[in-house]
Steps between C-alpha positions, in 0.01 A plus 500: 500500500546884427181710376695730254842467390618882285775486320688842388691458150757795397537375149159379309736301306596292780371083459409519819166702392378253253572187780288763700169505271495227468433388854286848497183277431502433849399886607723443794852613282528927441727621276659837498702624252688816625424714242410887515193452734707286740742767516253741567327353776887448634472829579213431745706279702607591840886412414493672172711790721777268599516271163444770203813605455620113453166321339689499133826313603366316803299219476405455869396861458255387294404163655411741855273714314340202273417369843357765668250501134470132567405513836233809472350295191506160810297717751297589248381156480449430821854301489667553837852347461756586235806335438782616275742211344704556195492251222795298657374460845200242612310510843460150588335444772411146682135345432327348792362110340209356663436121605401404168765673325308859356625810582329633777500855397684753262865582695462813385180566631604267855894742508327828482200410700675471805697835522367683757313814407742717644765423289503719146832377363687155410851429372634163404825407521566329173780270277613742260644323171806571355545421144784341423528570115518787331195635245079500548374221703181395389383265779640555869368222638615232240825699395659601884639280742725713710297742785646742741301384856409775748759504767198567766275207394739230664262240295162625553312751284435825781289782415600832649597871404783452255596511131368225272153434316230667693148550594264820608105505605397691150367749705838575657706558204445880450685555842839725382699405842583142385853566673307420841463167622180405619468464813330187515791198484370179352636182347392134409739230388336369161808252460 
C-alpha cells in the first residue's frame, strides 16, 4: 500500500478529523489542520505568487499549496511518489493473484514500480460522480450511482498529461512551470 497518507483539514471541526485519529495509531496517517502555521509556510510555496490573491475563496487554491506542503513533508521521508485524490475519488488499481490465490505484490507498489525513471508526472483519467440529490453526501461510494466517463478513455483507464487526480515524484513538486508538459509521454491501461 501507500507509506504516508496527509490529509489537510480547513475546519478542525470537520468529522473527518476524528475518523482521522483514529486510524492515526498506525503512524502512516498525518494530519494537518490549516491553521496559522499552515498559512505561513503557504507563503513558502512556489505558487503562493499565482494563488494568493484567491487562497480565501478558492478551495483548489488551497488544495495546490496543501500539496506542495504534502509533498516536501513525502521527500522528506524518503517517499518518492505522491498522489493527490480528493475524498470522492479512489485509485483502484488491478492486483496481480498468484497460483495459489495470494496477492503477489502490493499494486501500488507493482503500478508505480514500472514507470520509467524519466517520467516525473502522471494523470489519470477518472469517473467523476455526479450527485444526483441535493444536500451533504456523506458516503460517495455507497450514496452515487451516476458518473460522467472520460470521453478519451474509450473503456480503458490511460494515464497521460491531462486534468483529473494526479501524481508527481515528491521531489518534483516545487517546479513553478506546471503549465509545461513533460516531455516524456507515457501510459498503461490498468482496466
Amino acid at each position: 500500500g501507500f507509506d504516508a497518507l496527509f490529509l489537510f483539514f480547513d475546519d478542525p471541526a470537520d468529522p473527518g478529523v476524528a475518523i482521522a485519529q483514529a486510524c492515526q495509531q498506525e503512524k502512516k496517517v498525518h494530519i494537518q489542520l490549516v491553521d496559522d502555521a499552515t498559512r505561513a509556510e503557504w507563503l513558502s510555496c512556489s505558487l503562493w505568487p499565482q494563488l494568493k490573491d484567491t487562497v480565501e475563496i478558492n478551495n483548489m487554491s488551497r488544495q495546490q499549496l496543501n500539496c506542495e506542503l504534502a509533498a516536501r513533508r513525502a521527500e522528506a521521508m524518503g517517499i518518492e511518489w505522491i498522489l493527490h485524490i480528493d475524498v470522492d475519488e479512489l485509485l483502484d488499481l488491478p492486483t496481480a493473484i498468484s497460483r495459489t490465490g495470494h496477492s503477489t505484490s502490493s499494486p501500488v507498489a507493482r503500478h508505480f514500480g514500472c514507470i520509467p525513471p524519466e517520467v516525473q508526472y502522471l494523470a489519470y483519467l477518472n469517473h467523476e460522480a455526479v450527485v444526483e440529490k441535493v444536500g451533504e453526501v456523506e458516503d460517495y461510494f455507497e450514496e452515487v450511482s451516476l458518473f460522467r466517463q472520460p470521453s478519451r478513455s474509450a473503456g480503458r483507464v490511460w494515464i497521460f498529461w491531462c486534468c483529473g487526480p494526479s501524481c508527481n515524484r515528491a521531489g518534483g513538486c516545487r517546479r513553478a512551470d506546471r503549465e509545461t508538459p513533460p516531455t516524456t509521454s507515457w501510459h498503461e491501461d490498468v482496466a
